[in-house]
C-alpha positions in Angstrom: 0.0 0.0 0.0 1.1 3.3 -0.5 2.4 5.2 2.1 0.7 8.7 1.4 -2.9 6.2 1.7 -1.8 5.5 5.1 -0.9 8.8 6.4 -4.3 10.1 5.0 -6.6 7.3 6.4 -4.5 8.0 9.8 -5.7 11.9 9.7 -9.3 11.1 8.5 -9.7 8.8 11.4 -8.5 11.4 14.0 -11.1 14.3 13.0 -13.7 11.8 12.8 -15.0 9.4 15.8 -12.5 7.1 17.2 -14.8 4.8 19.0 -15.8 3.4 15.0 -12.8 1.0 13.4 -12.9 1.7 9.9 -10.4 -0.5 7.3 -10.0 2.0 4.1 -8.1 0.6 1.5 -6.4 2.0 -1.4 -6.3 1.4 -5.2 -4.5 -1.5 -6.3 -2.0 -2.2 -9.5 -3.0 -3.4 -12.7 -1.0 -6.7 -12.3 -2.2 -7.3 -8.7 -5.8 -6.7 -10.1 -4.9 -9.8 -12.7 -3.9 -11.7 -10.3 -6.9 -11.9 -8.1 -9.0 -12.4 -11.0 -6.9 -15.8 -11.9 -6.8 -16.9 -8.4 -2.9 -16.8 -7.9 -2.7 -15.7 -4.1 -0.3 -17.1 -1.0 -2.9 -19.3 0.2 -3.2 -20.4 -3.1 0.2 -21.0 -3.8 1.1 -23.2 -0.3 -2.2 -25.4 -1.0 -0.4 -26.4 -4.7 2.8 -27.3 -3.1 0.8 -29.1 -0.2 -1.2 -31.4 -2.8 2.1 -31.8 -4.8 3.8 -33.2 -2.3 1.0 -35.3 -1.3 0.5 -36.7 -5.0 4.3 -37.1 -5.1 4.0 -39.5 -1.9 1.1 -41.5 -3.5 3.1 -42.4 -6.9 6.0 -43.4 -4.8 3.3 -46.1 -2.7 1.7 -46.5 -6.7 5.1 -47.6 -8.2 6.2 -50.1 -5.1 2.7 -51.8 -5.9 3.2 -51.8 -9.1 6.3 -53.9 -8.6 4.4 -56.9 -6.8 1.6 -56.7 -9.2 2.9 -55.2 -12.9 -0.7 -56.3 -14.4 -3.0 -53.9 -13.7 0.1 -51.4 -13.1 -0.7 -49.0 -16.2 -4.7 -49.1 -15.7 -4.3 -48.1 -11.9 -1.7 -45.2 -12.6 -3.7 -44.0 -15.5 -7.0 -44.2 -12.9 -4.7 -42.3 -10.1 -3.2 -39.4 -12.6 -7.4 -38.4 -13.7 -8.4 -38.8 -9.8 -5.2 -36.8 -8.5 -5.9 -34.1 -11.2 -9.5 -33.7 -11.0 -9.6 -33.3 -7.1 -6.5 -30.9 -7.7 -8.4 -28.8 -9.5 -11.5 -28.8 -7.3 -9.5 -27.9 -4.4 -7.6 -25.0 -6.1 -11.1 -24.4 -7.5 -12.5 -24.3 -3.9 -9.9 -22.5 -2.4 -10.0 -19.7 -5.2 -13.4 -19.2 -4.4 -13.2 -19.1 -1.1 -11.0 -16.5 -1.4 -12.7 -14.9 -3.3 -15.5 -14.3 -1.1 -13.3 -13.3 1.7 -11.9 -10.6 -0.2 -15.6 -9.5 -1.0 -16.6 -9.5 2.6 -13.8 -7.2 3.3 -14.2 -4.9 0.7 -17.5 -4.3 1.5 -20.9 -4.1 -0.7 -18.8 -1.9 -3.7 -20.3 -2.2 -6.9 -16.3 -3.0 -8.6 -15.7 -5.5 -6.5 -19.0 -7.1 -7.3 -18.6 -7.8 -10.6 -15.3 -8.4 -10.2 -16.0 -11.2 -8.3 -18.6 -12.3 -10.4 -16.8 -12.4 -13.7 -13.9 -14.3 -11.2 -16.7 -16.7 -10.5 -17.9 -17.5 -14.2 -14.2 -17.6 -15.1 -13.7 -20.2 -12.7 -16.7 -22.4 -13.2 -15.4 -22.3 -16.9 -12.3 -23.5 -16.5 -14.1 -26.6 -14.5 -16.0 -27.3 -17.4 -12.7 -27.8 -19.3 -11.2 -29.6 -16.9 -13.6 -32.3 -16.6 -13.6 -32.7 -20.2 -10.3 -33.1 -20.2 -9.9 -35.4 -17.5 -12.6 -37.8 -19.3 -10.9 -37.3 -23.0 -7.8 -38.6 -21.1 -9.4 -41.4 -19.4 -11.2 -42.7 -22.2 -7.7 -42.1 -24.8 -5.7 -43.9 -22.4 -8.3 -46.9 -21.5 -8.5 -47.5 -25.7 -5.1 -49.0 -26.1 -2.4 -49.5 -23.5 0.3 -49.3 -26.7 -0.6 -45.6 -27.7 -0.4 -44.5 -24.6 3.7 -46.2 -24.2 4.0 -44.5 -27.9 3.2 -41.0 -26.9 4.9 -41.6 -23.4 8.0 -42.4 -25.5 7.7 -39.8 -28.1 7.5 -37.4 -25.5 10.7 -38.4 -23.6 12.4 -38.2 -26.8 11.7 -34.3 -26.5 13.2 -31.5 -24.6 13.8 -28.1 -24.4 16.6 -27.5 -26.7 15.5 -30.3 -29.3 11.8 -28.8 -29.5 13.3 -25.7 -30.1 15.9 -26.5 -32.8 13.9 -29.7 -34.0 15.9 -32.5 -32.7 14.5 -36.0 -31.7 16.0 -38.5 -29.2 16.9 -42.2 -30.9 18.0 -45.6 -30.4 21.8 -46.2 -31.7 21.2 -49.1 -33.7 24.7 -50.6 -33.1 25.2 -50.0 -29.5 21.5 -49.5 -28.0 22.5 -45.9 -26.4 19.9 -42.8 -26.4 21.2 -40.0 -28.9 19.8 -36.9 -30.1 19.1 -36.7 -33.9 18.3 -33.3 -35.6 16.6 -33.1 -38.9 15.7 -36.0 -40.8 16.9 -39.6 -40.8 19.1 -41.1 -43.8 20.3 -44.6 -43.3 21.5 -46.1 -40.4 20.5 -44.8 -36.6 23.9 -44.4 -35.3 25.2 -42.1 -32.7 28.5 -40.1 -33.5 30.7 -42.9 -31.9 29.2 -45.8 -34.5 29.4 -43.3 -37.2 33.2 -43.0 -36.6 33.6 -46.4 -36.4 31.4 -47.2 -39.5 33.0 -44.8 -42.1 36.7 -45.6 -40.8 35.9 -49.5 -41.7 34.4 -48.4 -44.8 37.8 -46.1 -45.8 39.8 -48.7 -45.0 38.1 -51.5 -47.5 38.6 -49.1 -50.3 42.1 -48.5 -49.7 42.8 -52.3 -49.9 40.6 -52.6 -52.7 42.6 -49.5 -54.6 45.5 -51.2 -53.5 44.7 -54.8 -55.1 44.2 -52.6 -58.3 47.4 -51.5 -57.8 48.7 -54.5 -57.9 47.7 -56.2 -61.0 48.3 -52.8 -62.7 51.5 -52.9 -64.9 54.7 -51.9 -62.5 55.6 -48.2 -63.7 59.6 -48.2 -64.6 61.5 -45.3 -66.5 60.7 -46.1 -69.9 56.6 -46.3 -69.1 56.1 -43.7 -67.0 53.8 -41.0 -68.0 55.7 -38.3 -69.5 55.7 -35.1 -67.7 55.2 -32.5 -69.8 56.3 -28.6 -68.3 54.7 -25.9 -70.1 57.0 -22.7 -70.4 57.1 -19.7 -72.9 53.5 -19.4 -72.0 52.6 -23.2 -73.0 54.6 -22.7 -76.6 57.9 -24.1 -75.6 56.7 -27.7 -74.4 59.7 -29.7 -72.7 60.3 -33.3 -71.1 60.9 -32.5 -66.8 63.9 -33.8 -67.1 67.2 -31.8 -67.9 66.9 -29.9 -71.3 69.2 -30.0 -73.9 72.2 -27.3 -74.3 70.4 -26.7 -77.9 66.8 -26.4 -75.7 68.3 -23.8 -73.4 69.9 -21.4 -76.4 66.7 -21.0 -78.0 64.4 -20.3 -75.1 67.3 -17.8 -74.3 67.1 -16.1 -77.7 63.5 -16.1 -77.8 63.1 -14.7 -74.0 65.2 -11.2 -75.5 64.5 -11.6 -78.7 64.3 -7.3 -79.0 68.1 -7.6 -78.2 69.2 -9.8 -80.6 70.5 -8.1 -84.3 71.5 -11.3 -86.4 70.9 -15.1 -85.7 74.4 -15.9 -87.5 75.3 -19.1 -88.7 72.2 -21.2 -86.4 71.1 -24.1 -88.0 67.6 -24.1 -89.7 65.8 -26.6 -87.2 66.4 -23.9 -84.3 65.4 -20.9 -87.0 62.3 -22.7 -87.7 61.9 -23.7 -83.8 62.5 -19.9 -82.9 59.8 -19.0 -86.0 56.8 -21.2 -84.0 57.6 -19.4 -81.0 57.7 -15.9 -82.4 54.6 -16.7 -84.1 52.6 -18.1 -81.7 53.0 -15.2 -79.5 51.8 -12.6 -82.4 55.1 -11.4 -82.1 56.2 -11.4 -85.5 56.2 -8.6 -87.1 58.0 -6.5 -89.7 61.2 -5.8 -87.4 61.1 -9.4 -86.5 61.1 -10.2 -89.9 64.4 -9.1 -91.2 66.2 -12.2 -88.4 64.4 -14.9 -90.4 65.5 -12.9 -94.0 69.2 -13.3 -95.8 70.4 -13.5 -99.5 70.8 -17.6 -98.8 67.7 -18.4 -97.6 66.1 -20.9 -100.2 63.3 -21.6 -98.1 61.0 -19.1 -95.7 58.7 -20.2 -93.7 56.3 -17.5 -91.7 53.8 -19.3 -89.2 52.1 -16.1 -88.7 51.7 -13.2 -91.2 48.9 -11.5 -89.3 51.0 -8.0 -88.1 52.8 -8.0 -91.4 51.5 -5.3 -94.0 51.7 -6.1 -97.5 54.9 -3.5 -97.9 56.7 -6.0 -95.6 55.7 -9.0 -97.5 57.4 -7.0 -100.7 60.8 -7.0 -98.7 60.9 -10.8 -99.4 61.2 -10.4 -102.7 64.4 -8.2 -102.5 66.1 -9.6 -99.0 65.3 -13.2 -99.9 66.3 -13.3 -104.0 67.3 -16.8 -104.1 64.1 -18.0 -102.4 63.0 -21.5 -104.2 60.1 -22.2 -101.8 57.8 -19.5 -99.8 54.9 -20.5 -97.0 52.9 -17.8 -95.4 50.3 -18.6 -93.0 47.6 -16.4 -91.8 48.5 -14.2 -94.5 45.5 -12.2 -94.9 46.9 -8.6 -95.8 48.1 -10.2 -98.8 47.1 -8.7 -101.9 47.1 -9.2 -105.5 49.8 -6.3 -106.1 52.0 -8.3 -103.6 51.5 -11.6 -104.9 52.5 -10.3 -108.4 55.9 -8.8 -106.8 57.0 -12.1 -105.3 56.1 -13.7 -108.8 58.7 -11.3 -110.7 61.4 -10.9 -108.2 61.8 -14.5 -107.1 63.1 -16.3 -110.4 63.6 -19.5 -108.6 60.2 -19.6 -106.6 58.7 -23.0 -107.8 56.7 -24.2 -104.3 53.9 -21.6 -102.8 51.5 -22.0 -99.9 49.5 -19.5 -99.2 46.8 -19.8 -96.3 43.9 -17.3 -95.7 44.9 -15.1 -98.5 41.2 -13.7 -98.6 42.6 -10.2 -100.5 43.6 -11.6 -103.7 40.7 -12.2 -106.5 40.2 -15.1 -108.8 41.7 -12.6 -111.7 44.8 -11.9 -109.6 45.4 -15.4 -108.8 45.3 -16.0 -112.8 47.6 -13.3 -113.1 50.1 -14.8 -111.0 49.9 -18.2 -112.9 50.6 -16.5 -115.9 53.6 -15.0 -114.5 54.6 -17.9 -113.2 54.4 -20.5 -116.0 56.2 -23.5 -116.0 58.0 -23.1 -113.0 55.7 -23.4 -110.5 55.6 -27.1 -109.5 53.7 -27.5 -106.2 50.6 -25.1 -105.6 48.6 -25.1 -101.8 45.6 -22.4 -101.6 43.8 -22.4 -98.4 40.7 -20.3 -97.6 41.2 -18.4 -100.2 39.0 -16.8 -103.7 40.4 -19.2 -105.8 37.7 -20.0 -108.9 37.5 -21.1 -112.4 39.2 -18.2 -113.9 42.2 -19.1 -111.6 41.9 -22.8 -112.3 41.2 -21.9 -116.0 45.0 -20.2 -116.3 46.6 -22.7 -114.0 46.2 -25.6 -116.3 46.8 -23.5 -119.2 50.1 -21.9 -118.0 51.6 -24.3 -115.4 51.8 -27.5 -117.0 54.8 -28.9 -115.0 52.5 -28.7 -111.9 53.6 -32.0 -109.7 51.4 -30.7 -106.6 48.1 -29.1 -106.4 45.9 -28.9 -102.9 43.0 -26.3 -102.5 41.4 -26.1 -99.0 38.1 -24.8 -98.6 38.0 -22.2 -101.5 35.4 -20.2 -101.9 34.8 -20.2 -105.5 36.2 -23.2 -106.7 32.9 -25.1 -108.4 32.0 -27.9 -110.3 33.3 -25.8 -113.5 36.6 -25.8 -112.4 37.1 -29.6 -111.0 36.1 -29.8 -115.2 39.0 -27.9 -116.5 41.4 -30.9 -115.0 40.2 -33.0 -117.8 39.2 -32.8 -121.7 37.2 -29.9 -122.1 33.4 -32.0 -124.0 31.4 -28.3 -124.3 32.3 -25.7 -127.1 32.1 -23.0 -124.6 34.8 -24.3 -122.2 37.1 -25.1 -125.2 36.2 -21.3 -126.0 37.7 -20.5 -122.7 40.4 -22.8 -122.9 41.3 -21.5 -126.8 41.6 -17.4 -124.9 43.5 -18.7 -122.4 45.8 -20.4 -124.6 46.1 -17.5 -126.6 48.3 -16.1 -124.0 51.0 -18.5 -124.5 51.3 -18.2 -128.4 54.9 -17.7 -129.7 56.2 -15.1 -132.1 55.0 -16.5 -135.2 51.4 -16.6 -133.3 51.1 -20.5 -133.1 48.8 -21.7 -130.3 50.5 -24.0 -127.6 47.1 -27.3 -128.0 45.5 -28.4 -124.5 47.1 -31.1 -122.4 46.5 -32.1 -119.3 48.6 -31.7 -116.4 50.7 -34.7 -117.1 53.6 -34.6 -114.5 50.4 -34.1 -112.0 51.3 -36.7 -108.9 49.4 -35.4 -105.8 45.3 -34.0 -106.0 44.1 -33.1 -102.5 40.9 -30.9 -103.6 39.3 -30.6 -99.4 36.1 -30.0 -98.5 34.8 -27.4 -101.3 32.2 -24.8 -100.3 30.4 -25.9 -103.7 28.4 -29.3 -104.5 30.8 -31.5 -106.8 29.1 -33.7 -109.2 29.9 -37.3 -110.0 30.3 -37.3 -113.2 32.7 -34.2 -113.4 34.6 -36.6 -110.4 34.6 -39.5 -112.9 36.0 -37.5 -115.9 39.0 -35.9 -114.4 39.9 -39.0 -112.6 39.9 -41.0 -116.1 41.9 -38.1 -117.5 45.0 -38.0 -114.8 44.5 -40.6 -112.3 46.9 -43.2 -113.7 49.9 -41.2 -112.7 48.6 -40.2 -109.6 50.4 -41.0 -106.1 47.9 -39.0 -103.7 44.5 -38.6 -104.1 42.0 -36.9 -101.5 38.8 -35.5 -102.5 37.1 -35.5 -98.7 33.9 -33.6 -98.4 32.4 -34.5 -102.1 29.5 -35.9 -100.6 27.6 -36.4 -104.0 30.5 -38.9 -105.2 28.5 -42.4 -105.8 29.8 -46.1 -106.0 30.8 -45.5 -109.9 33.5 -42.9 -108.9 34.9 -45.7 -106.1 34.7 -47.8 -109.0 36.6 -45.3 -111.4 39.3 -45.1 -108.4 40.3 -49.0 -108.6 40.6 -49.2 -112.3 42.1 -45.9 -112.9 43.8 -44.9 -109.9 45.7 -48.6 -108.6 49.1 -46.7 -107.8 48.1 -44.6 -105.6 50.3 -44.4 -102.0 47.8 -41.9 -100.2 43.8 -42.4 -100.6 41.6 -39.9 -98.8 37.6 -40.1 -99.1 36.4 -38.6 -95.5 32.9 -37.6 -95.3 31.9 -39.1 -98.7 29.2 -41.1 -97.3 27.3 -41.7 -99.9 29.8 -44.3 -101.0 28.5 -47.9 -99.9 30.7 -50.3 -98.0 30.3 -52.9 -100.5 32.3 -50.5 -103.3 35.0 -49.5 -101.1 35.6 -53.6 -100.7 36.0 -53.3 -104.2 38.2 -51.0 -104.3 40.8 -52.3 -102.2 39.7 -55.7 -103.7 40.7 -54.5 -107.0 44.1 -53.0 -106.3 44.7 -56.0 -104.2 44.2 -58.4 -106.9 45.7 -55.6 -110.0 49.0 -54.7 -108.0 52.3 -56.8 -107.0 52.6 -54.9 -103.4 55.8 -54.6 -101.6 56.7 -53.0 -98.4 57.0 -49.6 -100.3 54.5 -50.1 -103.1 51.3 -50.0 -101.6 49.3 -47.6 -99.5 51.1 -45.5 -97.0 48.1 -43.5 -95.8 44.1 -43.9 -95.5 41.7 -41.5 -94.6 38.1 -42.5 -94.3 36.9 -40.7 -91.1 33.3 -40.2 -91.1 32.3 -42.7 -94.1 29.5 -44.1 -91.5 28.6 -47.1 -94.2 32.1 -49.1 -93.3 31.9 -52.3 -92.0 34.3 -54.6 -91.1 34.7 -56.3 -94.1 35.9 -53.1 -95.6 38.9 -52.6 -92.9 39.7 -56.6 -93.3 40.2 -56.1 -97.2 42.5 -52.7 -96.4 44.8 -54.7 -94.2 44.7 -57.5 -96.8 45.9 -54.7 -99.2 48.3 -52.4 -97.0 49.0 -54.5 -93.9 52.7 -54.4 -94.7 52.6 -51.0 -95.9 50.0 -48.7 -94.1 51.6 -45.9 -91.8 48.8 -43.8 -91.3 44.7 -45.0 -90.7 42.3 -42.7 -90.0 38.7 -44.1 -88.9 37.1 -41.1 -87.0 33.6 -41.8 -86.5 33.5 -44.8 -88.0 31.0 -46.1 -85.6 28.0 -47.2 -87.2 29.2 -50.4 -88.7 32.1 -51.6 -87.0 32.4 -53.7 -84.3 35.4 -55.1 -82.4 36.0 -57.8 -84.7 36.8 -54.8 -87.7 39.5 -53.4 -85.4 40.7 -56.9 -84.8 41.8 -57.2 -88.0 44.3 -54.5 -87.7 46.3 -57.2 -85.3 45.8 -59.6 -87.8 42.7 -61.5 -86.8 40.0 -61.9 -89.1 36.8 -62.2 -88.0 33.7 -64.2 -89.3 30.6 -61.9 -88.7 29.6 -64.5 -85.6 32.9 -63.6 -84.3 34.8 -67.1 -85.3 38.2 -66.8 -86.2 38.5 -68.1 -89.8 42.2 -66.3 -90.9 45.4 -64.7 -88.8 47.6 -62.7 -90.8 50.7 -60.6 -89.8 48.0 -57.3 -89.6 49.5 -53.7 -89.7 53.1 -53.9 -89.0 54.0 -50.6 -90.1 51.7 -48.4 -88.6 52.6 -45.5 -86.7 49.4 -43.8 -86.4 45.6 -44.7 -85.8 43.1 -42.6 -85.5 39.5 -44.2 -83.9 38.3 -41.4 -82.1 34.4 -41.6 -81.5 34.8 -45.7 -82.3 33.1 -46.9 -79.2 33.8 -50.3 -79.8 37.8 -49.5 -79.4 38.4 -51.0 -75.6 41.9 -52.2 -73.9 41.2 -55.2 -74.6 41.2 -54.4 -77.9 44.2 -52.5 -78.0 46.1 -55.2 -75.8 45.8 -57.0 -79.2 46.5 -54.4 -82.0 49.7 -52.8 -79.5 52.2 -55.6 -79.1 51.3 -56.4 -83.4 52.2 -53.4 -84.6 55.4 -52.5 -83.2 55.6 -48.8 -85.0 52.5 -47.7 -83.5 53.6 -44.0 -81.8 50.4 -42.3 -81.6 46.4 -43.4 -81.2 43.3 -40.7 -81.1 40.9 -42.5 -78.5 38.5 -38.8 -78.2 35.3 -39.9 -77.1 36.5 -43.5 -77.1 35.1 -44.2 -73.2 36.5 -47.9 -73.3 40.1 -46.9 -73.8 41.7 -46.6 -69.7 44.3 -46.3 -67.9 44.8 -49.7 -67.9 45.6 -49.8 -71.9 48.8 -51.3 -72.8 51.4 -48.7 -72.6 55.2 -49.4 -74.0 58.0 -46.2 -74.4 57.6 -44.5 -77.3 53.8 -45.1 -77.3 51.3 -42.0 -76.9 47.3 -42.0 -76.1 45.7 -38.7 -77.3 42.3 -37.7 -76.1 42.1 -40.3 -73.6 39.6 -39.1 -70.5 42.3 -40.3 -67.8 44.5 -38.4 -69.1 45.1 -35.0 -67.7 48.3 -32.3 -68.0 
C-alpha cells in the first residue's frame, strides 16, 4: 500500500470518531488486479505445493505396488493421474473461491468489486467445465489401447527443451543400443556419432585395400613407361620433357626470351630458326622488325607461321632480302594482296613451291595473273581459304603444266566448272575459254600451244569445297590424270557415288595416299571393291602399296571393308584414319588391324601378320575401341607412336602402354 494512503486514512480517522474502526483501502495495481481475477494468491500458492507433495508420496506407494503386481500397473496409474488431477483442480477451484469471497466481505458491498467477483466466478466455473472434459478425454484415450499410450509416453521423452526448439529427436543407436539426439531427418542407419566414426573408418579402409589390389595387378611403372611429364614454359609454346633440357633447348628459349636484343641469328642451323619462327609466331610477335632475323640473301626456303601484323609493304621486302628463295609458306597471310602476290612472282626467279593460307585479299583474276607470270616453273601449288575459282583454275592448267602438286582447302569459288577444267574440255564454250587462255602463250610467229592435261600431276588433294561436286565431273577428271597419280584426296564430295569408287580402282591402282572422308554416300560394299581391285591388279611390296588412309566419317564401313584394307596395305599402311567410324564396325573390324580376321559371328577363320608398319591410328568416337582391344592391336604393330581415342570411353588407364607409345584424347588423361 502506498504510504501517502496510510498517512491520509490516519488523519481522516483522528477528526472523525475514534470509537468506530474503519479499514479504508487504497487502489491496487494493474498486475495485482490480474492476479486476483486468476486466483494466484499465497494461500493459493502453499495449498499447490501441499497437494504436490502429497500426490508425489502417492506415486512413490503406486510404483512399489506396481512392482508386486505389474498387471494392472498402467490401468491403476492412468485411474490415479485423472483422480489426482480432477480433485487438484476442485481444491484449487474451492480455495480460489473461497477467497474470493473473503476478499468481498472485506471490501465491502462496492459495486467493482462485485462484478469483479462475479466475472472471477464465471471464469472459474469455466475453466471446471474444461477440466472435466479433459480429464474424461484422457481417461477414455488412455483406456482404448495400453500401446498408444507407451507411444506418446516415448515420443514425449524423446523431446526437450533445446531439441523442441531446434527440431531435434531423441533415438536408439542401432549398433550400441545408447539414447542420442538426432536433428533433422533420418538417412540410413541410426547411429550415434561414436558408431558413425567407427562405421566410415571400416568403410575407408576397405577401399584402400581394394585401390591397393588394383594397384597390384596394374602394370609396374619403370623409366621407360612412366607418363611423361610435360612442363609448359614460354606461356605453353615451348613444351619440354621435366627432365634436364638439352644445351640446344636452353639457347633458344634464351634467344626467344630477349629476342628485342638480338640483331642477327648468324650461322644457327635451320631446325632452331624454324623452332625460334613457332615461338615468335605463336606469341603474335612477328612482325616486320622481327622479320628481317628470319630474311638473308641464302635463304632458299621461308617459312612465316604467322603473317597476321605483317602489312603487304613487308611482304614486298621478301622479294628483294630473300632473291634466291625456291620455296615461300605464309600462313595467316591475310593482308596479302594481289599487287603483292605479283611482286614475289617477278622478283623471285627461282620460286617453284607456294603455300598461301587465308589469302582472302587476292581475287580469282589476280590469282590468274600470277599463274601466268609464273608458267612452268611453279611445280607445287597449296591455296587455303582463299578466292580461288575457275578463272584461276582456267590459267593454272593453261600456263603451269609442269605442276607436280596441287591442294586447295576450302575455297570459296572453286565449283563444279573448275574440278572440269582438270580433264578434256566436251562443251564448245569451255574449249572457248580454254582456246583465250591459250592464246596467251602463243609464240612469235602466233602459233597456239594445243591443251594437255597436267601430265607430270602426282598429288590431288581438292578438301572440303564450299560448292556441290558432281559425279560425273569426279569421274572425268579421274579417267583423264589418275593413272599417274600418287595421292588422291577428294574429302567432303559428298555427291561422289559407287561409280566414282569404281573409277578409283581401275584408274587410280598406284596410288600411295587415298583420302575419301565424309563421302558417305559411297557404300561399303564398293570400297571392298576397291581395295579388292588393287589388291588383286598390283604386285605390293613394303614400299608399293598404300602408306596412308583417310576414311573418317564414311559411317557405311563395316568390317569387311577394314579386313580387305589390311589385306591390301597390312605391310605398308603408316597412317589410318577411322574417325567416326561407328555405325558399322564392331570389335571384330579393329581386330583385324592385329591380324585377326573375324567371321561376322565372331569365329576366327584367318590370322595374318596385320598392320606392321603403322605408326598412327586414329579411332576417335569408335566406341567399340576397348583395352582389350588394343592389348591386341599394340604388341602387333610394333611402330605404332600415336592413337586418337577422343570420345573413345573404353580406352583406360589400364591400356597397354610401351616407351615411345602416346594415347591422345584419352579421359584419364590430364596435364
Amino acid at each position: 500500500m502506498d504510504p501517502n494512503d496510510r498517512v491520509r486514512g490516519r488523519a481522516a480517522g483522528s477528526s472523525g470518531s475514534r470509537a468506530r474502526k474503519t479499514v479504508i483501502r487504497g487502489p491496487n495495481s494493474a498486475l495485482t488486479d490480474y492476479l486476483q481475477e486468476i486466483g494466484v494468491t499465497d494461500h493459493f500458492r502453499e495449498r499447490r505445493r501441499i497437494e504436490i507433495e502429497q500426490a508425489r508420496l502417492r506415486q512413490q506407494q503406486q510404483q512399489q505396488q506396481e512392482g508386486r503386481n505389474p498387471e494392472n500397473a498402467a490401468e491403476t496409474q492412468s485411474t490415479n493421474e485423472a483422480e489426482e488431477t480432477e480433485v487438484t483442480a476442485d481444491a484449487a477451484l474451492a480455495a480460489d473461491m473461497q477467497e474470493e469471497e473473503e476478499q468481498a466481505q472485506e471490501a465491502g458491498p462496492s459495486t467493482s468489486t462485485r462484478s469483479t467477483t462475479t466475472e472471477a466466478v464465471v471464469e472459474v466455473e469455466t475453466v471446471k467445465e474444461k477440466i472435466k472434459v479433459a480429464v474424461k478425454g484422457k481417461k477414455k484415450k488412455k483406456a482404448a489401447s495400453d500401446d498408444e499410450y507407451s507411444d506418446e509416453m516415448n515420443h514425449r521423452e524423446g523431446l526437450n527443451r533445446s531439441s523442441a526448439r531446434k527440431g531435434g529427436r531423441m533415438h536408439n543407436c542401432e549398433m550400441c543400443g545408447k539414447r542420442f539426439l538426432l536433428r533433422g531427418e533420418p538417412s540410413g542407419r541410426l547411429l550415434c556419432a561414436a558408431c558413425r566414426r567407427s562405421v566410415e573408418k571400416a568403410s575407408a579402409d576397405r577401399a584402400a585395400e581394394t585401390k591397393r589390389a588394383r594397384s597390384l595387378v596394374r602394370q609396374q611403372p619403370n623409366s621407360a613407361t612412366k607418363r611423361r611429364k610435360i612442363k609448359k614454359t614460354e606461356g605453353g609454346l615451348l613444351e619440354l620433357d621435366a627432365q634436364l633440357p638439352t644445351l640446344q633447348d636452353l639457347c633458344v628459349r634464351a634467344i626467344a626470351r630477349h629476342l628485342d636484343q638480338v640483331e642477327s641469328f648468324g650461322d644457327i642451323g635451320t631446325q632452331s630458326m624454324n623452332r625460334l619462327n613457332r615461338i615468335i609466331s605463336k606469341l603474335r610477335a612477328l612482325d616486320e622488325q622481327k622479320l628481317s632475323l628470319f630474311m638473308g640473301p641464302d635463304r632458299t626456303t621461308l617459312t612465316l607461321y604467322d603473317c597476321t601484323r605483317i602489312e603487304a609493304r613487308g611482304l614486298q621486302r621478301i622479294a628483294s632480302e630473300c632473291p634466291r628463295l625456291e620455296s615461300l609458306d605464309l600462313q595467316f597471310c591475310g593482308r596479302l594482296n594481289g599487287a603483292t602476290l605479283h611482286v614475289l612472282a617477278q622478283g623471285l626467279p627461282q620460286l617453284n613451291r607456294v603455300r598461301l593460307d587465308g589469302a582472302f585479299l587476292v581475287a580469282d583474276e589476280e590469282w590468274a595473273t600470277f599463274f601466268r607470270t609464273m608458267g612452268e616453273r611453279l611445280r607445287a601449288l597449296t591455296a587455303a581459304f582463299a578466292g580461288f575459282g575457275p578463272v584461276a583454275m582456267r590459267a593454272l592448267v593453261s600456263h603451269c603444266t609442269q605442276l607436280e602438286a596441287l591442294r586447295l582447302v576450302e575455297c570459296t569459288e572453286f565449283d563444279d566448272d573448275s574440278l572440269g577444267m582438270l580433264a578434256w574440255p566436251i562443251t564448245e564454250h569451255e574449249e572457248a575459254l580454254q582456246d583465250a587462255e591459250r592464246q596467251l602463250r602463243a609464240d612469235s610467229n602466233g602459233s597456239v600451244p594445243p591443251w594437255q592435261s597436267l601430265a607430270h600431276l602426282r598429288s590431288l588433294e581438292l578438301l572440303r569445297p564450299h560448292k556441290p561436286m558432281t559425279n560425273m565431273t569426279a569421274k572425268r577428271v579421274l579417267r583423264e590424270i589418275g593413272s599417274h597419280l600418287r595421292v588422291l584426296d577428294v574429302a567432303g564430295f559428298r555427291d561422289v557415288m559407287d561409280d566414282f569408287a569404281d573409277e578409283v580402282a581401275t584408274h587410280a591402282c598406284g596410288l600411295r595416299e587415298l583420302g575419301m572422308a565424309s563421302c558417305d554416300a559411297v557404300s561399303a560394299a564398293a570400297m571392298e571393291r576397291v581395295f579388292g581391285h588393287m589388291r588383286a591388279t598390283q604386285t605390293l611390296k613394303a614400299h608399293h602399296g598404300l602408306t596412308r588412309v583417310d576414311l573418317s566419317r564414311c559411317y557405311m564401313l563395316t568390317d569387311r571393308v577394314v579386313q580387305e584394307l589390311v589385306r591390301l596395305a597390312g605391310s605398308s599402311l603408316r597412317h589410318l584414319n577411322l574417325n567416326s567410324v561407328d555405325d558399322n564396325l564392331t570389335e571384330y573390324g579393329l581386330l583385324a588391324l592385329a591380324g585377326l580376321m573375324h567371321a561376322e559371328d565372331g569365329t576366327l577363320q584367318e590370322q595374318t601378320l596385320g598392320c606392321t608398319a603403322l605408326e598412327e591410328l586414329d579411332v576417335s568416337w569408335v566406341r567399340s575401341m576397348t583395352d582389350e582391344v588394343l592389348g591386341q592391336i599394340v604388341p602387333r604393330c610394333k611402330h605404332l607412336a600415336r592413337i586418337d581415342v577422343y570420345g573413345c570411353g573404353g580406352v583406360t588407364a589400364f591400356a597397354p602402354a610401351r616407351p615411345g607409345l602416346k594415347y591422345v584424347g584419352r579421359e584419364c588423361d590430364t596435364l
